[in-house]
C-alpha positions in Angstrom: -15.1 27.8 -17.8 -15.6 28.4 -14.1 -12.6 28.2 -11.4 -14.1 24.9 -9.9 -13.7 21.9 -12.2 -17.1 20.5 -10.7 -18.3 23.4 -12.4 -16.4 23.2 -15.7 -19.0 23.9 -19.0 -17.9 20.9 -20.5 -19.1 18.5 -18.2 -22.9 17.6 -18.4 -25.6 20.0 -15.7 -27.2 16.6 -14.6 -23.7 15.5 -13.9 -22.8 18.9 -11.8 -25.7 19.1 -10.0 -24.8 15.2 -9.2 -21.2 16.1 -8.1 -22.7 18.8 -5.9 -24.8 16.2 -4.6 -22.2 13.8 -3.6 -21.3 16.9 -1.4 -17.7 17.4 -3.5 -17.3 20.9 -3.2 -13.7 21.5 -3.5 -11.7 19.5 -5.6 -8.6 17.2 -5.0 -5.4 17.9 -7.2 -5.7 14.6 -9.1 -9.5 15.7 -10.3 -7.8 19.1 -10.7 -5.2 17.8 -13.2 -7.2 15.2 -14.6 -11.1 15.8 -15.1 -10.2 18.3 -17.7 -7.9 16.3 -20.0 -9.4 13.3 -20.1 -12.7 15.9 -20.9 -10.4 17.0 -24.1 -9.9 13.1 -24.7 -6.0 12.7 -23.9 -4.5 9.4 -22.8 -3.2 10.3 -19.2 -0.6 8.2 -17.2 -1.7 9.1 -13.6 0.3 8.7 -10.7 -1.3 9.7 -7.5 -1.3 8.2 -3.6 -4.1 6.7 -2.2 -7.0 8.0 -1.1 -6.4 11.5 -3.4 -9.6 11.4 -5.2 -8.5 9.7 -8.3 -11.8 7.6 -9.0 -13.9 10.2 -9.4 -11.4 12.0 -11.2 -11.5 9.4 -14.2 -15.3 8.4 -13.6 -16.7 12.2 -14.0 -15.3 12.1 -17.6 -16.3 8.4 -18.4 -20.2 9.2 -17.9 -19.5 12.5 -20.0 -18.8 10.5 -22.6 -21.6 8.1 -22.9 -23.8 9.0 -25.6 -26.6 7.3 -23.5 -28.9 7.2 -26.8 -26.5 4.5 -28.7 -27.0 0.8 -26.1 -23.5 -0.2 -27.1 -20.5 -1.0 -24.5 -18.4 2.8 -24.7 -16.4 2.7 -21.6 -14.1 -0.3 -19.8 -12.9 0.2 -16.5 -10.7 -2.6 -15.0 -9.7 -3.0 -11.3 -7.2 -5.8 -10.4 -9.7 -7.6 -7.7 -13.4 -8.2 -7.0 -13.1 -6.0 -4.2 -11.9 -2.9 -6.2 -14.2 -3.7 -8.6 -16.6 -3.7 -6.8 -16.0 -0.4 -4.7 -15.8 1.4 -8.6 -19.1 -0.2 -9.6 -20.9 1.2 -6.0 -19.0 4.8 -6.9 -20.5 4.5 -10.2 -23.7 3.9 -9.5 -24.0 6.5 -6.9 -22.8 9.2 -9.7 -25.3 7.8 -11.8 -28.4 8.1 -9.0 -27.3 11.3 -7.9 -27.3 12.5 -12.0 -30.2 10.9 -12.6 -28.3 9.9 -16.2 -29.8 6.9 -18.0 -26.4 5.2 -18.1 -26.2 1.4 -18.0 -23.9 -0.3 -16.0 -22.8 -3.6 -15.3 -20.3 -5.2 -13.0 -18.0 -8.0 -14.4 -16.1 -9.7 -11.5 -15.4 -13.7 -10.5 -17.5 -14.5 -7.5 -20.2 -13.4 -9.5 -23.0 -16.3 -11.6 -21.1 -16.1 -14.7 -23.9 -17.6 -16.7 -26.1 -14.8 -14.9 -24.1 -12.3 -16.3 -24.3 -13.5 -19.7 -27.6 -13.5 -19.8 -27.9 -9.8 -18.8 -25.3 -8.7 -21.0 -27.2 -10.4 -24.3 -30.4 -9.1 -22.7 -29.1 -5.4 -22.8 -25.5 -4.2 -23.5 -24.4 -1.9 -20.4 -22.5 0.9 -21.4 -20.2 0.8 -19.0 -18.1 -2.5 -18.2 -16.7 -2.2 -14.5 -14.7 -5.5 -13.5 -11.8 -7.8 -13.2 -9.4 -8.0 -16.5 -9.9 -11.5 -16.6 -13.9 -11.7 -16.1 -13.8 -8.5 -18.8 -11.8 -10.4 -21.5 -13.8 -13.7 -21.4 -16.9 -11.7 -22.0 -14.6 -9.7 -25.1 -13.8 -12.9 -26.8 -17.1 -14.3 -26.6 -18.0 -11.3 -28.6 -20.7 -10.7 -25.5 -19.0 -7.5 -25.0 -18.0 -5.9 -28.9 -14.4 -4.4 -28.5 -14.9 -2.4 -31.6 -17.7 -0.3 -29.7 -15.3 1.1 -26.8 -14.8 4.4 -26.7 -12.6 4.9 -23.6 -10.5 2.1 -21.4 -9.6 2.9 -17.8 -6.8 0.8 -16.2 -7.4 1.8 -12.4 -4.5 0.4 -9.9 -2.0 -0.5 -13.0 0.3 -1.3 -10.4 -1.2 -3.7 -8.1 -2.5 -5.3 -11.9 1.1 -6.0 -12.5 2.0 -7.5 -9.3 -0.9 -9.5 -9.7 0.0 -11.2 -12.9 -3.1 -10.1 -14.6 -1.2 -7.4 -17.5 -1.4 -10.3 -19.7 -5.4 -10.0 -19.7 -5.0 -6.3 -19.7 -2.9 -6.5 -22.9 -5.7 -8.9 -24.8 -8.3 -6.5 -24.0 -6.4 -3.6 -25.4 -5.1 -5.0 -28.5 -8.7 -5.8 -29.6 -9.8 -2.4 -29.1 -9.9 0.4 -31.8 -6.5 2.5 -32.5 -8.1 5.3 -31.8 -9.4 4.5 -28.5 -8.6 6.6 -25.2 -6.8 4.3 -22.5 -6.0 6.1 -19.6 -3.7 3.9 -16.4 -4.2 5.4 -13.1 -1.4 4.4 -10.4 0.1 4.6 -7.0 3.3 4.0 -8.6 4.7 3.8 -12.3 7.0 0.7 -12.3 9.5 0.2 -14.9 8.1 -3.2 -15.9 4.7 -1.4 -16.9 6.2 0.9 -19.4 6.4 -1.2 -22.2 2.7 -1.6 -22.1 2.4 2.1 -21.8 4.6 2.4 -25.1 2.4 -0.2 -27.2 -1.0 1.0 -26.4 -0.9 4.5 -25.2 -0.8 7.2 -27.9 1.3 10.1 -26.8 0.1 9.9 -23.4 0.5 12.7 -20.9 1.8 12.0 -17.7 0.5 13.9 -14.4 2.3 13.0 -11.3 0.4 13.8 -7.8 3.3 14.5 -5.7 3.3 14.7 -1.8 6.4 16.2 -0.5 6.3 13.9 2.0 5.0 11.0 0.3 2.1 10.1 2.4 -0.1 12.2 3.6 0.9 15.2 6.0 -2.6 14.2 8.1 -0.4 10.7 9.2 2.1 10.5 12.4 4.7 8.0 10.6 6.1 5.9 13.9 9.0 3.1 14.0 9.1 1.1 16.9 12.3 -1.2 18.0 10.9 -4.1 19.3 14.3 -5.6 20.8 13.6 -9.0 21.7 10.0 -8.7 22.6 7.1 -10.4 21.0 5.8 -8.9 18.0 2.4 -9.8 18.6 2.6 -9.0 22.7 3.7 -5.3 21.1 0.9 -5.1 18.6 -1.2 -6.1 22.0 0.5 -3.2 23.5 -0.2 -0.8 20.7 -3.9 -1.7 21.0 -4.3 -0.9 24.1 -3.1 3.0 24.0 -4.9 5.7 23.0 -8.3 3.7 22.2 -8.0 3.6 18.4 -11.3 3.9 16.6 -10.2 1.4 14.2 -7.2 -0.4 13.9 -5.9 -2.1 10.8 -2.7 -4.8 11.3 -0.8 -5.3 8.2 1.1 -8.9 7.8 3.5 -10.4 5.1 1.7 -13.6 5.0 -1.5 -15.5 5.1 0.0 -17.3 7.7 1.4 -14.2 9.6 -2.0 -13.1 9.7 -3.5 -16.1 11.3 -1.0 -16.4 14.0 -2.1 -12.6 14.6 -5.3 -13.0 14.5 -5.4 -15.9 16.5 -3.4 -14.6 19.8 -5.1 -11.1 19.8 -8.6 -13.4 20.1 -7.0 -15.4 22.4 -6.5 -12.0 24.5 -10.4 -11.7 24.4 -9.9 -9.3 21.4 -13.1 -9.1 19.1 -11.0 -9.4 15.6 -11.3 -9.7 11.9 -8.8 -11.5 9.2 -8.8 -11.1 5.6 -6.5 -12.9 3.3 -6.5 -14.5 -0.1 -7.5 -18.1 1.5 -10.7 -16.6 2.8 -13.7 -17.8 0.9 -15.2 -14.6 -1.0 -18.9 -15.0 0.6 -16.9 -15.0 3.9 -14.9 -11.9 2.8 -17.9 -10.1 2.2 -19.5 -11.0 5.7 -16.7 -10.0 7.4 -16.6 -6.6 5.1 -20.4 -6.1 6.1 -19.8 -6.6 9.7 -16.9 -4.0 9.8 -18.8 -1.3 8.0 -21.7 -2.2 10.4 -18.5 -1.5 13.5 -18.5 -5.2 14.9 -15.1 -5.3 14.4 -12.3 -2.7 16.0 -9.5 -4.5 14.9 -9.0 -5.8 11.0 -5.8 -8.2 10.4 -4.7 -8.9 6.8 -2.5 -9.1 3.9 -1.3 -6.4 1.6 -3.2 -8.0 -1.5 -6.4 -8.6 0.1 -6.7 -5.1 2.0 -5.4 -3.4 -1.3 -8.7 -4.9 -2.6 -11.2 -2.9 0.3 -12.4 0.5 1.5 -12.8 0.7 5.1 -14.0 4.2 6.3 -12.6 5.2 9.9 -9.0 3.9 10.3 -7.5 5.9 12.9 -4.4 3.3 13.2 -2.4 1.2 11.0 -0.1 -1.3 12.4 2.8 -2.8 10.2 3.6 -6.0 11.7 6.2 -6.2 9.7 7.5 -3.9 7.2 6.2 -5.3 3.7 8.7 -6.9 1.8 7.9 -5.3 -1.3 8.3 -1.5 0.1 5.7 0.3 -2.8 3.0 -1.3 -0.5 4.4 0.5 2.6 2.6 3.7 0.8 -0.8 1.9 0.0 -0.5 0.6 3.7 0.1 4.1 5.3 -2.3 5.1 3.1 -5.1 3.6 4.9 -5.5 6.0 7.4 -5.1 10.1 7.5 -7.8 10.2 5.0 -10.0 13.1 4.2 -8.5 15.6 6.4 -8.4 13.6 9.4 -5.5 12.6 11.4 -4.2 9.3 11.9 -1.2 7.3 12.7 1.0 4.5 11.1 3.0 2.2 13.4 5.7 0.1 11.8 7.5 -2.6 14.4 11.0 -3.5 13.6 14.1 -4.8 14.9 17.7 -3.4 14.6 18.7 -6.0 11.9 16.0 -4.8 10.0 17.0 -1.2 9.4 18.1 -1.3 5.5 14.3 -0.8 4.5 13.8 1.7 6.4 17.0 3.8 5.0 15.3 2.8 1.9 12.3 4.0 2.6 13.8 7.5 3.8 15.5 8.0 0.8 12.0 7.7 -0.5 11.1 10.9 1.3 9.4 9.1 4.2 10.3 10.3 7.3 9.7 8.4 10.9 9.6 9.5 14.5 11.5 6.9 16.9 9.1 5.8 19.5 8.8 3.1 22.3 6.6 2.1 24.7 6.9 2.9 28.9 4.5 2.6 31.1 1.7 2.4 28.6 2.3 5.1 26.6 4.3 6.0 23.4 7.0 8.1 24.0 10.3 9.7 22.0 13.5 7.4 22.3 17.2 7.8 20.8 17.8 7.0 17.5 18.8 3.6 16.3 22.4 4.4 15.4 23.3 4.8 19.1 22.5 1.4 19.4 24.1 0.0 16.3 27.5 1.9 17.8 27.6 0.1 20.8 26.3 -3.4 18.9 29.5 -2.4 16.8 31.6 -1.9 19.4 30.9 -4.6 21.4 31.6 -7.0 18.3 35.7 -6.2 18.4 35.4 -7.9 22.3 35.7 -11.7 22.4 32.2 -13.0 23.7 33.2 -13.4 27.1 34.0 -10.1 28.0 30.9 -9.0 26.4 29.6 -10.9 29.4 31.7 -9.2 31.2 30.8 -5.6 29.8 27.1 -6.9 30.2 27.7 -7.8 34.0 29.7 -4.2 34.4 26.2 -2.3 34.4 24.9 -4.2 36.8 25.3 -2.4 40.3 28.3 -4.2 41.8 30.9 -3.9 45.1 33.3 -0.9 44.5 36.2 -2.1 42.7 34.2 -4.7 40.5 33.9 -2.1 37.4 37.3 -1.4 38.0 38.3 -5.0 37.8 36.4 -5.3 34.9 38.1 -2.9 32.6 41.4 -3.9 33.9 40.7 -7.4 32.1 39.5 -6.0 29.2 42.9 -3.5 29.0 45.1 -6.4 29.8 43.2 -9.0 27.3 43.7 -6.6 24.7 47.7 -5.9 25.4 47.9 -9.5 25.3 46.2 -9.6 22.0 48.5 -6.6 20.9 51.8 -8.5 21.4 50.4 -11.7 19.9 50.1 -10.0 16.7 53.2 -8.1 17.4 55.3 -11.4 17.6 53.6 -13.0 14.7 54.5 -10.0 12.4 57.4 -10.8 13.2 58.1 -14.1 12.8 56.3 -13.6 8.9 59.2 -11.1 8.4 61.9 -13.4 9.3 60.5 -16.0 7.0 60.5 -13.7 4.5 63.8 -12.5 4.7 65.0 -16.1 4.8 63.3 -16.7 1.9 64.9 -14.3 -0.2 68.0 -15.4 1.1 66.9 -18.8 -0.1 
């Protein structure tokens, strides 16, 4: 066995001299770990960030596998969107033209002539099934697709099929399948809620986590930006115009979030893209075509919809808002640093919205503090200076936080003075109000006793 995977005996020449190819000379820890289990035929549980080379780690294997002589369905892979399903099929098909392996493919995915489909699979059963879980199962129970012929099952993005609602599809598939079948579930993160379909179908899997010590990738300058009282979309404006990003992408919580966004940075002349789950999927591919073809800078959308796309050049991401469920802060991050280049990851959020981000430091994310002056980012004190003054000036009574307001403004001499004096003597009084009430409660008390 050579030193390089890409060159491990096991795997198929037409398929290393495709690898080579592809120009993969070096390969990633995920292919590392993975290409030569899944060679042996384990069930792996993968978890591994974004962007770490996990798709060709699980497809190398797959088209090992297919014993292109018998014209029977050997190998599922499902992807929770059309997008991701789609990306896997192109990757798949590339392997295959740079192999030059006889291998049968066929892409299962809504959006897509269904009845088309069907009349392609009865023509000739593709060998491997890349698509959607639900697209994938119809196609099982017709009995266009025969379960009992599957040789291997790939679950690709497990995670973002869970949020999605679509485990229930997932689990249908499966539990028509052979017992001895090889299911492998590839993952950004392992939630808890997908274990007990890990326990039902997966026999004795082995579990190979791709940890980064600092959880996204070292290439990535991880910013936080207090945006006070200021506008966040006038700030994202800000942010756009620094540095001259070669390609931004804007993360927002919500279709309409993403709108509003999109709208006022057009408004500002900006040329910009949206993408979100109310966008037609013939207008989602347009606008995909258009930014691979660079006629959009700037790409606003929604965690769902971008998880679903693979957009090549992102030198900044912009959180709008830090995402409300935090696992997609990673796959957001995640967007940019890629392949050794250097990129940065902007996240805009106010003081009352700290807790996630002491979440996500716990997490082993770290952030620099940064704001904006005079057009450019620079280093600024950490939050909890200003959270000890908020604090402080909470135990005043609102008008002499006026007054402490009005103290740093440049006054007469004496004014300051005058100032503090009130605040001294306001609190005295305060002192001796409680004082006296204290102890009228311990004269009624002793009266009552008395009593």
């Amino acid at each position: 066995m050579a030193n390089n995977i890409f060159q491990n005996e096991l795997i198929r020449p037409e398929l290393r001299a495709g690898i080579k190819q592809l120009g993969f000379s070096e390969p990633t820890r995920v292919q590392t770990g993975v290409i030569p289990k899944l060679l042996d035929g384990n069930n792996l549980v993968v978890q591994a960030a974004t962007g770490s080379g996990k798709t060709h780690a699980f497809m190398i294997p797959v088209f090992n596998t297919i014993d292109t002589a018998q014209k029977t369905t050997q190998a599922i892979i499902t992807a929770p969107s059309r997008e991701l399903a789609q990306q896997l099929f192109d990757n798949a098909r590339d392997l295959r033209e740079r192999s030059g392996l006889a291998v049968s493919i066929m892409h299962l995915a809504g959006g897509i002539d269904r009845e088309r489909q069907m009349a392609k699979v009865e023509h000739q059963r593709p060998q491997i099934v890349i698509g959607t879980p639900g697209r994938i199962k119809d196609f099982i129970e017709k009995k266009l697709i025969k379960a009992e012929d599957v040789q291997t099952m790939i679950i690709d993005e497990a995670d973002m099929t869970l949020d999605l609602g679509f485990l229930n599809d997932i689990d249908e598939i499966a539990s028509r399948l052979n017992q001895d079948v090889n299911i492998s579930v590839f993952s950004a993160t392992i939630p808890a809620r997908l274990k007990p379909f890990l326990n039902k179908y997966l026999q004795k899997p082995e579990y190979i986590v791709i940890d980064n010590p600092t959880v996204i990738s070292p290439t990535v300058h991880n910013y936080l930006i207090d945006i006070g009282g200021r506008s966040r979309n006038g700030v994202i404006y800000d942010l756009l115009n620094i540095g001259q990003p070669y390609m931004v992408l804007i993360f927002a919580n919500t279709k309409s979030d993403v709108d509003e966004i999109h709208h006022y940075l057009s408004k500002k002349g900006l040329v910009v893209a949206k993408i979100h789950g109310d966008i037609s999927v013939r207008e989602r591919k347009r606008v995909m075509r258009d930014v691979q073809d660079l006629k959009y800078q700037y790409i606003v959308a929604t965690d769902l919809a971008a998880r679903g796309i693979d957009i090549e050049g992102i030198s900044l991401v912009i959180n709008a808002a830090l995402p409300k469920d935090l696992e997609f802060f990673i796959h957001r991050v995640g967007r940019t640093g890629r392949n050794n280049m250097e990129g940065t990851a902007i996240s805009l959020v106010t003081a009352d919205e700290m807790e996630p981000v002491h979440q996500l430091e716990h997490l082993g994310i770290k952030f620099e503090i940064k704001a904006i002056k005079n057009g450019e980012l620079v280093d600024r004190a950490d939050f909890g200076r200003r959270k000890k003054r908020e604090a402080t000036n909470e135990k005043l009574d609102p008008k002499l936080v006026g007054l402490v307001k009005k103290s740093k403004i440049k006054r007469k001499p004496g004014y300051k003075k005058r100032i503090k004096t009130a605040i001294a003597r306001d609190q005295q009084q305060k002192r001796k109000i409680s004082q006296r009430q204290a102890a009228r409660d311990a004269r009624r008390a002793r009266k009552g006793r008395e009593d």
